[in-house]
C-alpha positions in Angstrom: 109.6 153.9 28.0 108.1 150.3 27.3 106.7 148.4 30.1 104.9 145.0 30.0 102.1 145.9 32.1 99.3 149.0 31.7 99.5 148.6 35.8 103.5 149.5 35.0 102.9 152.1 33.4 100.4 154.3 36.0 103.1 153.0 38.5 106.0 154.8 36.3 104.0 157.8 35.2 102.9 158.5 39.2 107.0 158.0 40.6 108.3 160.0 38.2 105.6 163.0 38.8 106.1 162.9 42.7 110.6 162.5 41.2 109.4 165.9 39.4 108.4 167.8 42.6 105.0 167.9 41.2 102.0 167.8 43.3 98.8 166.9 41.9 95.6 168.5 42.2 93.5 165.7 44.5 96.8 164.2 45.0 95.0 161.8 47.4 92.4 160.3 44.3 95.2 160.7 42.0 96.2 157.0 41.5 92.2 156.4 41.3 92.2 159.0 37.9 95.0 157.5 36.1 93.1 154.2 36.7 90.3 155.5 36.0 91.5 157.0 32.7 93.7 154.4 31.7 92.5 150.9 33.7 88.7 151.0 32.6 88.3 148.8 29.8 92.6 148.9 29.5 93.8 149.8 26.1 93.2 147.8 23.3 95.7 146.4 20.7 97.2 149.7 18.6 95.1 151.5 20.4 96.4 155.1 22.2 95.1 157.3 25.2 95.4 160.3 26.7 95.7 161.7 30.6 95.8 164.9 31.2 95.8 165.9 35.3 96.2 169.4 36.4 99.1 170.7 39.0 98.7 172.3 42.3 102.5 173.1 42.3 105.5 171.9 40.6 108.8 172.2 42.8 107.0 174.6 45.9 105.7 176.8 43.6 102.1 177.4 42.6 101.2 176.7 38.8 98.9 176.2 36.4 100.6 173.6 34.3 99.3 169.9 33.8 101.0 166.4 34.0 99.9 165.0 30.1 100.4 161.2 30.0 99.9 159.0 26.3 99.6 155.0 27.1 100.2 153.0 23.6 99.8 149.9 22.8 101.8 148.3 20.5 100.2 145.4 18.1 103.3 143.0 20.1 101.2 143.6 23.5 103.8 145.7 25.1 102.8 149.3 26.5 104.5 152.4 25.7 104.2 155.3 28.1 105.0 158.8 27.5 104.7 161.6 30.0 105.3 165.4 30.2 104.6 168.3 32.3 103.4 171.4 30.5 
């Protein structure tokens, strides 16, 4: 998915988690990681980062998996987010 905002991209990564039936370990800081991890400093030209924020549950049920989230960069300025549960 390619966005023209980083801000876009937490936005899509966190509605399509809470689509997923996923919640979040420290759900209530979550948005704050993802900033955190992705808004400090932003992400320079060609540059890529990582996420990677563990689950409480995933659809009611207790597990140990983790949301993994990659924010790109592209040399045009345009973001490219990818997002998985795993």
């Amino acid at each position: 998915m390619f966005k023209q905002y980083l801000q876009q991209c937490i936005d899509h990564v966190l509605a399509e988690c809470h689509a997923a039936g996923a919640v979040l370990e420290h759900d209530d800081n979550l948005q704050n990681g993802v900033e955190r991890t992705f808004g400090i400093g932003g992400v320079a030209y060609g540059e890529v980062k990582e996420g990677h924020f563990p689950l409480l549950s995933l659809k009611g049920k207790a597990t140990k998996k983790y949301l993994h989230v990659i924010i790109t960069r592209l040399e045009t300025g345009t973001y490219e987010v990818v997002s998985y549960i795993l």
